[in-house]
N, C-alpha and C positions, 0 to 999 in steps of 0.2 A: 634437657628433659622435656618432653612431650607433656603438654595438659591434659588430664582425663579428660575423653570425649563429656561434655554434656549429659547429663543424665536423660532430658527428654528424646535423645536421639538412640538412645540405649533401649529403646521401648519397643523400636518395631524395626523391621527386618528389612534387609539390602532389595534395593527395587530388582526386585526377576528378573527385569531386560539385562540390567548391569552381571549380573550372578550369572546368566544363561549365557552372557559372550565365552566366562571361563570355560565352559566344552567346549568351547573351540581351538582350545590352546593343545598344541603337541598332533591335532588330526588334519591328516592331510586328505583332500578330496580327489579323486582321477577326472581327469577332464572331460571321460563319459561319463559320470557322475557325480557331476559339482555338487555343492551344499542348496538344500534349498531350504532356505529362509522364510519361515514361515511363527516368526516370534513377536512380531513387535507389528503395532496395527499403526502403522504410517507409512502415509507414500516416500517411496524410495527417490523415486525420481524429481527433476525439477520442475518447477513452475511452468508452465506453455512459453514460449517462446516470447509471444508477444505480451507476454508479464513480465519480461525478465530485460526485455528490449526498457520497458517503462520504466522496471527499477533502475536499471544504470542509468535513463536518463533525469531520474529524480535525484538522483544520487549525485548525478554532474551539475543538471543545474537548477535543485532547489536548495541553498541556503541553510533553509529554514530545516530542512528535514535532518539536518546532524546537530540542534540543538535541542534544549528542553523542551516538552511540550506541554498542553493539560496534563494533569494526574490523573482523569479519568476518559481522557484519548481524545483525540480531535474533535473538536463541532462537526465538520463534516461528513465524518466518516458514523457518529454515531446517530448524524438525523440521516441518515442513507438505511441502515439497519435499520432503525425505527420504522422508517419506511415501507420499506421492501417487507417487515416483519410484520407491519399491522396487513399487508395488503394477504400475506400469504396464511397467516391465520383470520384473516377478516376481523380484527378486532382494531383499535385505536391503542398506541404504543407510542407516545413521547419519547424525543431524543433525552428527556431530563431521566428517564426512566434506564436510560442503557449507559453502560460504562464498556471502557476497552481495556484491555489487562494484556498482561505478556503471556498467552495463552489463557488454555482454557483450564489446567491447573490451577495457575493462577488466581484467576475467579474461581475457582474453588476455594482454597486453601481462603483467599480473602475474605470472603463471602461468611464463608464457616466460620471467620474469626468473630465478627460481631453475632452469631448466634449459639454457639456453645463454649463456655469453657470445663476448665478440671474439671471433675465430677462429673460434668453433665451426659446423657447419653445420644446419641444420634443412630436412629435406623439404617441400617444398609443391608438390601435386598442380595443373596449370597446364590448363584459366585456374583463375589465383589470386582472391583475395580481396584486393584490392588495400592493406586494412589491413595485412594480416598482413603479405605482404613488405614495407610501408613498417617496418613496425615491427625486420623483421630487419635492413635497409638500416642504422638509427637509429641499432643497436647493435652494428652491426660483426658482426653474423650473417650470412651465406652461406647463402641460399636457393637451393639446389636444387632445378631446378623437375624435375617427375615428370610426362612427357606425357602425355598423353593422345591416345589417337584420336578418330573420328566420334563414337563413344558416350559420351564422357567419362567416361569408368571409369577409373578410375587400375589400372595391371598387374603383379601382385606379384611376378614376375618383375626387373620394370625395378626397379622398387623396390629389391631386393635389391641390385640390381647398382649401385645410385648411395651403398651406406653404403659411411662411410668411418669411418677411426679420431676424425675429428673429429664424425662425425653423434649428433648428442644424439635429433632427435623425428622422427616423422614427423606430418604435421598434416592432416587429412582433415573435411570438409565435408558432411554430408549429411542434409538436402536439400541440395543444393551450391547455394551462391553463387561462377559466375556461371550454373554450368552448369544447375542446375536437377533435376538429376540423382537418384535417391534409391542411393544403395548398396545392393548387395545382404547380407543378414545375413551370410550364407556368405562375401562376399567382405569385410565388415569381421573375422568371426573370421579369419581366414587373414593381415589387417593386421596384426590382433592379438598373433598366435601370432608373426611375424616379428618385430614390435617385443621383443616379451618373452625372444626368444631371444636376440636381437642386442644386448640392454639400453639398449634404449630408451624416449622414454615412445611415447607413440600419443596425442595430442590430437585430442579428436574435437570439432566447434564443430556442436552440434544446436540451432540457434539457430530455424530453421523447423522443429520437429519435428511443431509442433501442427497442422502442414501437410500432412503426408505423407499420399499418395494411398491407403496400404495401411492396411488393420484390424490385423494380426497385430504383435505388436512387431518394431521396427527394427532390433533385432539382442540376444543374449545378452552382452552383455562383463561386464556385472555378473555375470554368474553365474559368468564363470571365477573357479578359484581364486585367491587372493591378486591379484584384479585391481587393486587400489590402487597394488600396486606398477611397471603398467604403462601404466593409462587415467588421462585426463585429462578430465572432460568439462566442456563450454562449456555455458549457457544463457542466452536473451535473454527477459526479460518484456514488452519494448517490441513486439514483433512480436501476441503473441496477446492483448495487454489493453489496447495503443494507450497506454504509458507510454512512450514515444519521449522526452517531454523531460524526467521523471524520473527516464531513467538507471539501469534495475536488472537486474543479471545476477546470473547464479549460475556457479559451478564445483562440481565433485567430486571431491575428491583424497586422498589420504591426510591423514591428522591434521598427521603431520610435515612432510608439502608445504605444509600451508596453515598452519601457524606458520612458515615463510617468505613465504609470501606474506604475512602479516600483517606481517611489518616494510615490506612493498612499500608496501602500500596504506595505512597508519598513516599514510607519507611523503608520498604522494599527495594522497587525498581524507581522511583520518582516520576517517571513517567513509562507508557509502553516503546515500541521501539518504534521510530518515525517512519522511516520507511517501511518498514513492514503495515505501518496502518495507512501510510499514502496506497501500497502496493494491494491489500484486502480493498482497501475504496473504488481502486480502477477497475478489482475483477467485480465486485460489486456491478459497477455500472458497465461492464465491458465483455461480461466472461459469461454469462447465461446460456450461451447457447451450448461453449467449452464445456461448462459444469453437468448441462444434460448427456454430453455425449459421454462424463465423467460416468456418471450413474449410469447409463443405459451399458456401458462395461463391468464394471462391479457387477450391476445386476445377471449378467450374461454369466458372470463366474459364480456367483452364487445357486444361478440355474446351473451351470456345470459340478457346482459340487454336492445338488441335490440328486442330478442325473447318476450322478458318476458313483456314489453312495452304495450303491448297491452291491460293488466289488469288496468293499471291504464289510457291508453288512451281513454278508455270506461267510466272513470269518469271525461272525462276534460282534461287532461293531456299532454300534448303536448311533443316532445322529438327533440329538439333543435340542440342536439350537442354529441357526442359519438366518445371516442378514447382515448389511452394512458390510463390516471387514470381515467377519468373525463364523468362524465353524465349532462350536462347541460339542465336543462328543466323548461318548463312553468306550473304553478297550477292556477287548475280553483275557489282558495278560496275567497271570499272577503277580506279575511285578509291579509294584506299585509306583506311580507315574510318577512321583520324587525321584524314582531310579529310571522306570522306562523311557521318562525324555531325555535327557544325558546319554543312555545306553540307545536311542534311536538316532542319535550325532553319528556316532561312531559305525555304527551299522547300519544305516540304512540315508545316509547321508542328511538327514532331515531336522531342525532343528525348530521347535514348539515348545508351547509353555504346559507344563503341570496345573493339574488341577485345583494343588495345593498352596499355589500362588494367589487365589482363588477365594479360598474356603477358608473358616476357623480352625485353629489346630484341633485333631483330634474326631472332623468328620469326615468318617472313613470312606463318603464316597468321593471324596476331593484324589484320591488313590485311584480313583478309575475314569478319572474325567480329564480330558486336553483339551487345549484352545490353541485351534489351526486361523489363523490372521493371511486368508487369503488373498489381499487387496495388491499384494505384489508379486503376483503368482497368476500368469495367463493361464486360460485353457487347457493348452498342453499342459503346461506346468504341474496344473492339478490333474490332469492324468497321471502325469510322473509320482508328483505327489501318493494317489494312490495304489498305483502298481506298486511302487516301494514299499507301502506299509502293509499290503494284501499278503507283500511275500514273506513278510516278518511271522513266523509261528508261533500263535500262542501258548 
């Protein structure tokens, strides 16, 4: 006999990526019109060649790299981050200040343990990131969602008015996943200055940073005074050097924050995975020039699906949000997008996330909103992309 699942697990709902493979089960695609995949914001493909040349040879012949490591990731690789990270936001950034984690979940979910528990609430800016709320659900945290309008711009205004004596974080996204969005510098110091006032943290998740449309830096928070004691920051290596199944993020926290999280992650994974943070250190010092020609494509597709927009803006279509992976946008069906993504599997070969993956139960514009994750999807692609859903009728 089976143990009842865990009660905290019972709290929140199957991850969408998992839930959205089931449409795929029983449909078959024609060879002129294969499925295009457009659900899950990760590179499909593998590492550059001469990442992958490294990893076997790390793998042959370093030792060291298939046993324990730090629990909070190699010296090396976290004074290299420090580095690279004070020079690109001009601030001063100690390696005692960076931890490495098995992703950038990970630093999430650990990070959040030493700041809220039961009861407590934490902000999230809606549409959510559908991990983060699972993870508040998990643990008896209270996620308040912070709406947004047409522009997805979270309003510091509302902000203000949704803390309460129980609100420990506010948690902010940008490049934003689902919206696509890049915050303004202005408007994250002003996040900033409220959290710090209000004695909160401000978790910032710059997981697409290596993405962002603009040259200038993405905002000053390092440079505020004693910013340790209010910024949190997230980073993901699987996005810009195709380490997806190696598992390697980063955080930025105070000293004293991340000797709590070392008890987190001691418990968890023990340490991150070796070679995958030998293999983040190489592109680190190796890959710069790879990672720009990364971006300068992303960026090329995100101009093609601003161009390209207009074919289905002429049937209803509304385009929300645009950046990093991510096309966030509104459909003019009656059918509401819990039904019409499943129903655009089957008919129009296309496979995207709902709205409502998204949003709080019960707001009903999460029914008119999908999130297209076009970062494994050329050019053409997104042509195809939208020719198919132009000829779907509303």
């Amino acid at each position: 006999m089976l143990t009842p699942l865990a009660p905290p697990m019972n709290r929140t709902f199957a991850s969408p990526i998992v839930a959205s493979r089931k449409w795929l089960e029983g449909v078959t695609f024609p060879p002129d019109r294969p499925l295009i995949n457009v659900s899950q914001a990760a590179p499909m493909e593998a590492p550059p060649l001469a990442l992958r040349k490294e990893i076997a040879r790390i793998a042959l012949e370093d030792p060291s790299a298939h046993l324990y490591g730090p629990v909070l990731g190699m010296p090396e690789l976290r004074a290299q981050l420090a580095k690279d990270w004070s020079a690109a936001y001009h601030a001063d950034i100690s390696p005692e200040q960076v931890a490495i984690t098995s992703g950038c979940n990970q630093a999430f979910s650990s990070v959040m343990s030493t700041i809220a528990a039961s009861g407590d609430e934490v902000i999230l800016v809606t549409p959510w990131y559908f991990n983060h709320k699972m993870w508040c659900d998990m643990n008896g945290v209270h996620a308040v969602p912070l709406k947004t309008e047409d522009d997805l711009l979270p309003d510091l205004e509302e902000a203000a008015r949704l803390i309460s004596p129980r609100t420990r974080a506010i948690v902010l996204i940008t490049p934003n996943n689902p919206g696509g969005v890049e915050y303004p510098p202005e408007l994250l110091t002003k996040f900033y200055a409220l959290a710090r006032d209000r004695g909160l943290m401000l978790v910032l998740d710059e997981t697409y940073r290596d993405f962002d449309s603009r040259t200038e830096v993405p905002h000053y928070l390092f440079r505020q005074p004693d910013w340790q004691n209010t910024l949190i920051h997230l980073y993901s290596f699987s996005k810009a050097f195709r380490l997806t199944g190696h598992r390697v993020g980063a955080m930025i926290a105070s000293p004293e924050r991340l000797e709590q999280v070392e008890k987190y992650l001691d418990t968890v994974a023990i340490c991150p995975n070796q070679i995958g943070q030998r293999a983040a250190l190489w592109g680190l010092q190796n890959l710069g020039e790879w990672v720009a020609g990364e971006r300068t494509e992303i960026l090329a597709r995100r101009q093609a699906i601003i161009d390209g927009f207009p074919v289905l803006a002429q049937k209803g279509w509304r385009l929300l949000g645009c950046g990093a992976f991510f096309a966030y946008v509104s459909h003019p069906f009656d059918m509401p997008s819990s039904e019409l993504a499943p129903w655009l599997v089957r008919e129009a070969g296309v496979l995207l996330l709902p709205g409502t993956d998204f949003m709080p139960k019960g707001d009903k514009r999460a029914e008119q909103q999908l999130r297209i994750a076009f970062a494994n999807i050329d050019q053409a692609g997104i042509t195809e992309l939208f020719t198919r859903l132009a000829k779907i009728a509303p």
